[in-house]
C-alpha positions in Angstrom: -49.8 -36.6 -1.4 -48.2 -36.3 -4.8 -44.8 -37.9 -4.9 -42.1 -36.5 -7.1 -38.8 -38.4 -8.3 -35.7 -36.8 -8.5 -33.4 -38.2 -10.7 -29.5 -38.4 -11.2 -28.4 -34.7 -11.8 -32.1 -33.2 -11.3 -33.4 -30.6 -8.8 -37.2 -30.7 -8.0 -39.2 -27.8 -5.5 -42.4 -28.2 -4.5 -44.9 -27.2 -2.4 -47.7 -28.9 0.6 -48.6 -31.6 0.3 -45.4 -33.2 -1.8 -43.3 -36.0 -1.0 -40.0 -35.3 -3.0 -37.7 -38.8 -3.5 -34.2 -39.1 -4.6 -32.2 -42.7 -5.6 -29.0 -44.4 -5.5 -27.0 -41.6 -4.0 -24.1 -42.9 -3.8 -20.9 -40.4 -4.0 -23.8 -38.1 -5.3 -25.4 -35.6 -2.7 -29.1 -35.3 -1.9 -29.7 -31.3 -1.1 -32.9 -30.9 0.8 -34.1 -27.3 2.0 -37.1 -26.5 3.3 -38.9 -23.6 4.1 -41.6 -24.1 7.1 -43.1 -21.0 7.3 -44.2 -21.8 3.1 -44.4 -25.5 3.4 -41.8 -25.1 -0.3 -39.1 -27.8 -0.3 -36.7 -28.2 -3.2 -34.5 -31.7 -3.7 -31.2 -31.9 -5.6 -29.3 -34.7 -6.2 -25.9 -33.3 -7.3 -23.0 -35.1 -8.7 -20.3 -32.9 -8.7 -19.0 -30.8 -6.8 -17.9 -27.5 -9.0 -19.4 -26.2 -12.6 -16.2 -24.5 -13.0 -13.9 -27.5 -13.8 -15.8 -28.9 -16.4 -16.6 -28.1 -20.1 -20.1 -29.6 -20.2 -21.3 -27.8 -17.5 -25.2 -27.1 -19.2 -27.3 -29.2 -16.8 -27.4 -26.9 -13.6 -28.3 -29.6 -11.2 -25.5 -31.7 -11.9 -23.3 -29.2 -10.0 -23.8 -28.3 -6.5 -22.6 -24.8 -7.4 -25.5 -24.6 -9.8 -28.2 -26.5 -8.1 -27.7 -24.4 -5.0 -28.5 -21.0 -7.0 -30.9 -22.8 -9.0 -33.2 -24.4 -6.1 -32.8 -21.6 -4.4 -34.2 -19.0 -7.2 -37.0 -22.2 -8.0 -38.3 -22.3 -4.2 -38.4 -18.2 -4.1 -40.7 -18.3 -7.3 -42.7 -21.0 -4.7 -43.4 -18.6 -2.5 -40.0 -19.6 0.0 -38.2 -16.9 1.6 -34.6 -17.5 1.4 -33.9 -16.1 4.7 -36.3 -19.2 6.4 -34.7 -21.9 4.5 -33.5 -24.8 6.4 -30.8 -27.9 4.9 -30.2 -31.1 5.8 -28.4 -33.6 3.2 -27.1 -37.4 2.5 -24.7 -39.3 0.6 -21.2 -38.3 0.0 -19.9 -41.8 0.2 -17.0 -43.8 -0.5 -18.3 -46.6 -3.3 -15.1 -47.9 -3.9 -11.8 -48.2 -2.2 -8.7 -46.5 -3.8 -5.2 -46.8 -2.7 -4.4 -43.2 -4.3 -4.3 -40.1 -2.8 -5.4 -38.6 -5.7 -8.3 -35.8 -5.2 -9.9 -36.6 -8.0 -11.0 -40.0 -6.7 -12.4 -38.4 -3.1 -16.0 -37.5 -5.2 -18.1 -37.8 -2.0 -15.8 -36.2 0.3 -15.7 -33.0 -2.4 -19.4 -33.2 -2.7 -20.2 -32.8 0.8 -17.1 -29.8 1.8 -18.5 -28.1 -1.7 -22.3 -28.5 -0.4 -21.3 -27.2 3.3 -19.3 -24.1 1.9 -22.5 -23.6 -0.3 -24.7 -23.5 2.6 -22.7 -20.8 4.4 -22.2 -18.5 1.9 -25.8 -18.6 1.1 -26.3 -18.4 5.2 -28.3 -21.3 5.1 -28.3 -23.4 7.9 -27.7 -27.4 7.8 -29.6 -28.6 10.2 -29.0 -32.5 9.8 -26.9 -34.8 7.4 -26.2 -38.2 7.3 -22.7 -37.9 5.0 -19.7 -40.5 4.1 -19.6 -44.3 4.9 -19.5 -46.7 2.0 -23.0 -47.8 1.3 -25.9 -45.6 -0.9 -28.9 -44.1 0.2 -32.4 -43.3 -0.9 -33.9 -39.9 0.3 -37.4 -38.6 0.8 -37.9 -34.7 1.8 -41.9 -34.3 3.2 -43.1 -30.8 2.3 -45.7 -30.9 4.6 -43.6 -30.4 7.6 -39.8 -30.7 6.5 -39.1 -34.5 7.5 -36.1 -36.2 5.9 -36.3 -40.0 5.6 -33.1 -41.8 4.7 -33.3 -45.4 3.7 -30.4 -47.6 3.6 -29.9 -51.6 2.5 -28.2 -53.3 5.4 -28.3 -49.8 7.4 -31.4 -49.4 8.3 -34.0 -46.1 8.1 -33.7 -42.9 9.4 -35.9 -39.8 10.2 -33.7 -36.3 10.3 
């Protein structure tokens, strides 16, 4: 089985038999989708949550906004229909504690609400997710049959 590292702000798809891995996602958010019926499964980890507000907006997975279009139009090229395509996504934490109320410091929390609205305009359905808390995570998306491994430090593993 090949395996395939996604880094910070980077979208991978791939197709059977591919192990796709993702690091350190902290307030970032792992995107996994998975198509079973073509075995394609795409991995994002996305940073921000809108393209829109920034000027340096070039690197497409950076934003979920992007990614999603992006990793969507990638898996179709794959063979992945998008009308079989299954979510599930981690991270979206809380690294560090602020005593503002300022929105700009909630990057996790945006992350996640802009990744769900995402998923349901593009009528995809999120089928698991392991979101918030205050500790990172490591992802791997099997796209053999669509498993989701999350691995914590002091959390312990878990299969979605």
């Amino acid at each position: 089985m090949t395996k395939i590292i996604v880094g910070m702000a980077d979208l991978k798809v791939e197709r059977a038999p591919a192990m796709l891995t993702t690091l350190g996602l902290g307030s970032c958010v792992g995107i996994a989708l998975y198509d079973p019926a073509s075995k394609v499964a795409g991995l994002a980890h996305i940073m921000l949550p809108d393209s829109t507000k920034m000027q340096n907006n070039q690197n497409l997975a950076k934003f979920a906004d992007t990614a999603m279009v992006k990793m969507i139009q990638d898996m179709a090229a794959k063979g992945a229909n998008k009308t079989r395509l299954r979510a599930k996504i981690a991270g979206g934490a809380q690294m560090f504690a602020f005593n503002s109320k300022n929105d700009d410091m909630r990057i996790g929390d945006r992350n996640v609400e802009a990744t769900l609205r995402l998923l349901k305009q593009y009528s995809i359905p999120l089928v698991a997710y392991e979101v918030g808390a205050n500790y990172g995570r490591t992802v791997e998306l099997y796209a053999d049959d669509g498993r989701f491994l999350i691995k914590t430090i002091g959390h312990g593993n878990r299969e979605l």
